[in-house]
C-alpha positions as CSV (number, residue, x, y, z in Angstrom):
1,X,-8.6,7.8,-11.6
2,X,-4.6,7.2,-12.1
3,X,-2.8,6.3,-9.6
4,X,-0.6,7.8,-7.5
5,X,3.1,6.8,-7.0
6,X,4.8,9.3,-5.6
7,X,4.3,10.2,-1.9
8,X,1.3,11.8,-1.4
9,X,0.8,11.1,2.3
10,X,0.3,15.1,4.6
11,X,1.9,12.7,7.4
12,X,3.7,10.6,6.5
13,X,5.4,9.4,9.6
14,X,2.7,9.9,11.7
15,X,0.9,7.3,9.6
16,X,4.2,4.8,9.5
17,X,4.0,4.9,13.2
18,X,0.0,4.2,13.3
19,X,0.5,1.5,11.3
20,X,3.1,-0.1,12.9
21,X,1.0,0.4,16.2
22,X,-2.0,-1.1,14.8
23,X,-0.2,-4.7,14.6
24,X,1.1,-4.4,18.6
25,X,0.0,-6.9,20.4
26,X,-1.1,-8.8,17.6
27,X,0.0,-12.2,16.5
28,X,0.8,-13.1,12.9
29,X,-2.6,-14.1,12.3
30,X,-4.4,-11.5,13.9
31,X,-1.6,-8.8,12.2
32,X,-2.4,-10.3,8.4
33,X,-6.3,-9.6,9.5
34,X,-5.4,-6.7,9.8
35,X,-3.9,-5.9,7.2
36,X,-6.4,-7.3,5.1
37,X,-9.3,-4.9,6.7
38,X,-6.9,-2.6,5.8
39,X,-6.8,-3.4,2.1
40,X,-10.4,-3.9,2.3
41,X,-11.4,-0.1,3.5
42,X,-9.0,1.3,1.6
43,X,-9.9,-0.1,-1.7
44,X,-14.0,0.4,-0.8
45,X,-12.6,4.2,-0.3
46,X,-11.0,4.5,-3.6
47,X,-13.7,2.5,-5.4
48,X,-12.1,2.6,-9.2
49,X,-12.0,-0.9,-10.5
50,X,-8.8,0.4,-12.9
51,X,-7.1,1.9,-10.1
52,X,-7.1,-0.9,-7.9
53,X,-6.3,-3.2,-10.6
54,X,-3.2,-0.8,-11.3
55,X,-2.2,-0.6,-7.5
56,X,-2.3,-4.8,-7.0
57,X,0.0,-5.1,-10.4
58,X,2.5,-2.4,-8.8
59,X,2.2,-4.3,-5.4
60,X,2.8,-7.8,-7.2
61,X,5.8,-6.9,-9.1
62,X,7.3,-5.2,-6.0
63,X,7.5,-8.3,-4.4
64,X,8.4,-10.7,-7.8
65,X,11.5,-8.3,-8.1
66,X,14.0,-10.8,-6.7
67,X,15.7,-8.0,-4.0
68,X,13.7,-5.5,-4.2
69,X,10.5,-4.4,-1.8
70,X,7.3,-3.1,-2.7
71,X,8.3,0.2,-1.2
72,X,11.5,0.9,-3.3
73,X,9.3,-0.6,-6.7
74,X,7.1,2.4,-6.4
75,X,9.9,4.4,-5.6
76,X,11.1,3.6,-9.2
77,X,7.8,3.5,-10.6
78,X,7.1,6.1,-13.2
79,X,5.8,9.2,-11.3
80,X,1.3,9.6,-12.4
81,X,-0.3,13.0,-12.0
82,X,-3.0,13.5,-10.0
């Protein structure tokens, strides 16, 4: 399974506003819990050992790009069929 870089969301502001409402309320510690159960589900949903190995290195060098953030990385990334 490749994955898949460019926006494939059906809702994609519906789901920007969901997250952001999941961490209301929450402190830093409880938000970064969070997050990781996030991360967690997602990733036991997707399954493919390649494709989550793919997804952390894309997430890694989002954030190692001095000035750049994770989201605009994978909007450079090189665009993967589905």
């Amino acid at each position: 399974m490749a994955l898949i870089t460019q926006l494939n969301l059906t809702q994609p502001d519906d789901f920007y506003e969901a997250l952001i409402d999941m961490h209301r309320d929450f402190d830093e510690a409880q938000s970064q819990a969070a997050n990781a159960q996030l991360i967690l589900l997602l990733a036991n949903h997707i399954g493919d050992y390649a494709t989550l190995m793919e997804a952390i290195r894309y997430a890694r060098e989002g954030v190692d790009q001095p000035g750049a953030s994770a989201a605009q990385h994978t909007a450079d990334a090189p665009r993967v069929a589905a």
